[in-house]
C-alpha positions in Angstrom: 23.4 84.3 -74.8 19.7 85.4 -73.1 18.6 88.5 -73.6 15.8 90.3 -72.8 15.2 93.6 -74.9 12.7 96.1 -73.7 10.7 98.9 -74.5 10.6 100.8 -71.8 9.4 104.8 -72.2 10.8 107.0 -70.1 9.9 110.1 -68.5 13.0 112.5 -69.0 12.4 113.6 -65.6 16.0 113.1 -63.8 17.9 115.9 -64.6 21.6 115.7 -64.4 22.4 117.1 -61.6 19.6 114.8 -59.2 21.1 112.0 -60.6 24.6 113.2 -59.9 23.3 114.0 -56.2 21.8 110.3 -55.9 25.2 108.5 -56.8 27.3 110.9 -54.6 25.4 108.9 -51.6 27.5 105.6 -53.5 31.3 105.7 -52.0 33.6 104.5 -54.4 37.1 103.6 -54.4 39.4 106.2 -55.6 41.6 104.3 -59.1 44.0 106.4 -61.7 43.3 104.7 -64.7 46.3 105.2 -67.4 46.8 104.4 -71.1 49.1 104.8 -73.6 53.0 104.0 -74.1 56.5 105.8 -74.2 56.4 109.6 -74.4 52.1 109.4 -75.4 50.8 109.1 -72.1 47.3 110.1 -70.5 45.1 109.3 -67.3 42.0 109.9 -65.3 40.5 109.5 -62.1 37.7 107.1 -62.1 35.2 105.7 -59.2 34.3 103.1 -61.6 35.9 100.2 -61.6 34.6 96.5 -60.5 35.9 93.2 -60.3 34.2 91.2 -63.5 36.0 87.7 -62.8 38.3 86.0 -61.1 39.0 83.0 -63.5 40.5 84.3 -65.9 41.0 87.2 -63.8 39.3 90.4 -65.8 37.6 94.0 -64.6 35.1 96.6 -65.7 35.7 100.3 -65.7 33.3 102.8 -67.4 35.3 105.5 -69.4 34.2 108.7 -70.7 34.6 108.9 -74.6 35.3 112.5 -74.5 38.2 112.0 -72.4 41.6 113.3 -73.5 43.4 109.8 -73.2 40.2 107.3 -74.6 41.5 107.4 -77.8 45.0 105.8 -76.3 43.1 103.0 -74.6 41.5 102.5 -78.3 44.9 102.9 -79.9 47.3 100.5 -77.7 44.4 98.2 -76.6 45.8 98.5 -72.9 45.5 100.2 -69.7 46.8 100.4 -66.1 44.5 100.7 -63.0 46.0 102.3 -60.1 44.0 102.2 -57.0 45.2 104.5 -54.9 46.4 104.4 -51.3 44.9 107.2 -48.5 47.8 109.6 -48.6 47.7 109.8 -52.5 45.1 112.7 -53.0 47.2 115.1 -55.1 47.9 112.4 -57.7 43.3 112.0 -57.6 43.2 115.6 -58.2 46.5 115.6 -61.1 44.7 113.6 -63.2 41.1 114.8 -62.8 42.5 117.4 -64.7 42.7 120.4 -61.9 44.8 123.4 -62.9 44.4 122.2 -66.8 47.3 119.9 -66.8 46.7 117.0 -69.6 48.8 114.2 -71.2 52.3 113.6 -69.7 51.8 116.5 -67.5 50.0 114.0 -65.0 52.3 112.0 -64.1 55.4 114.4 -63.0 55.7 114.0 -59.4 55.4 110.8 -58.7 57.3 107.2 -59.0 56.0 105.3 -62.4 57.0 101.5 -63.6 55.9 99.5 -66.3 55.1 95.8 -66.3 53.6 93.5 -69.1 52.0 95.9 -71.4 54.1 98.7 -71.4 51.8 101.2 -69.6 52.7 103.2 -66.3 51.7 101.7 -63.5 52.1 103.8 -60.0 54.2 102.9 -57.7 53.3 102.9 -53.9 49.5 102.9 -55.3 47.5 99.9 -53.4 47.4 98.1 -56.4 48.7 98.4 -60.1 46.7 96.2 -62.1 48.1 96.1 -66.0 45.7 95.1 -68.1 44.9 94.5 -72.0 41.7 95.2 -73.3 39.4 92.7 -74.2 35.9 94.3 -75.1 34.6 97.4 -75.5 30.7 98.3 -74.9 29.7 101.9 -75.9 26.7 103.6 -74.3 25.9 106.9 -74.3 28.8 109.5 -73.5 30.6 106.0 -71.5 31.9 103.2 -72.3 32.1 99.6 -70.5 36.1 98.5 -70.7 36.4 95.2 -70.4 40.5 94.2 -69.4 42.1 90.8 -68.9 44.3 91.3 -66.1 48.2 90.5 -67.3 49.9 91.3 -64.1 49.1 92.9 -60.3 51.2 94.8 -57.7 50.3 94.9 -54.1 51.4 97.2 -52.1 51.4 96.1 -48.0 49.6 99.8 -47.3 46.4 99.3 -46.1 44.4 102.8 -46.1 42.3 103.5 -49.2 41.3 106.3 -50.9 37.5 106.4 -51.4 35.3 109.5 -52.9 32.0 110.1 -50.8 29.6 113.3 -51.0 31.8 115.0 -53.1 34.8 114.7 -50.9 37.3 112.7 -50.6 37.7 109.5 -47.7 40.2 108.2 -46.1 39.4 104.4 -45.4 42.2 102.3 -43.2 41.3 99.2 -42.1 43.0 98.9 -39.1 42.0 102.4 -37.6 38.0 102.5 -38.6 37.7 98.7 -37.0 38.8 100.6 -33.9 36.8 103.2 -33.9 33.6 101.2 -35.0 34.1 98.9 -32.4 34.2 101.8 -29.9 30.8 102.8 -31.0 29.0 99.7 -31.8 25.8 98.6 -30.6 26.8 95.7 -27.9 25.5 92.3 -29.5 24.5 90.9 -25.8 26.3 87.5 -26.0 25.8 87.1 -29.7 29.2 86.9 -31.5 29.4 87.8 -34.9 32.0 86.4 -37.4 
């Protein structure tokens, strides 16, 4: 494995809160990541996840160590990623943690299955990905989660749930093609594909 270690000094000048600013300008899809097993349940919502590969099939997400449920994705060594459909706000807001509801308390309200691993997986979200945990990078208050996808839902909904500017987007294919091509710049015989 290359790699290239530097030195670099930096200039603590980026506060917190300029950074934070600067990555609101990055939408994100909106994903309930869960962890745990039987009765010892706990979630977040997370911006964070990527694809990492498709053969074998794996993703990133980047987990705060502080959260309540991190020390269940240590624990069981597995996790669920829920990315979550357009109309599923509420269950974004439930598990950031809004109105001091932890654990178990997340998940009333809404339809939960289990697959491989045993964690809950939400039904109705786009896609429940189940997932075991095969590396762990730690870096600063974060860390990288590596998973090795064991099983996928798809749901045939098509409007996402994205986070921009501090807000939360709704994203649906079919209706934001519309309206894009209603507004687009004509391409003057040039046809894009």
């Amino acid at each position: 494995m290359n790699s290239a270690v530097r030195n670099i000094a930096i200039d603590p000048v980026v506060t917190s809160d300029e950074f934070r600013g600067a990555m609101r300008h990055l939408t994100g899809g909106v994903s309930v990541i869960t962890a745990g097993q039987g009765k010892e349940i706990s979630g977040m919502t997370v911006t964070s996840v990527s694809s990492l590969s498709v053969e074998p099939a794996s993703l990133i997400v980047s987990l705060n160590r502080a959260a309540s449920f991190w020390p269940l994705v240590k624990r069981y060594g597995i996790f669920g990623v829920n990315i979550l459909n357009a109309d599923q706000v509420e269950i974004a807001e439930r598990f950031t943690g809004r109105g001091g509801l932890k654990g178990a308390e997340r998940f009333v309200g809404a339809q939960w299955t289990t697959r491989a691993s045993g964690v809950p997986l939400l039904v109705g979200a786009l896609a429940a990905i189940d997932c075991e945990v095969e590396d762990i990078v730690a870096r600063h208050s974060h860390a990288i989660v590596i998973g090795r996808v064991l099983d996928v839902q798809v749901s045939a909904r098509t409007g996402a749930l994205a986070y921009w500017q501090g807000r939360y987007v709704a994203v649906d294919q079919d209706e934001d093609a519309a309206k894009l091509a209603d507004v687009s710049v004509p391409t003057r015989g040039v046809h894009l594909r």
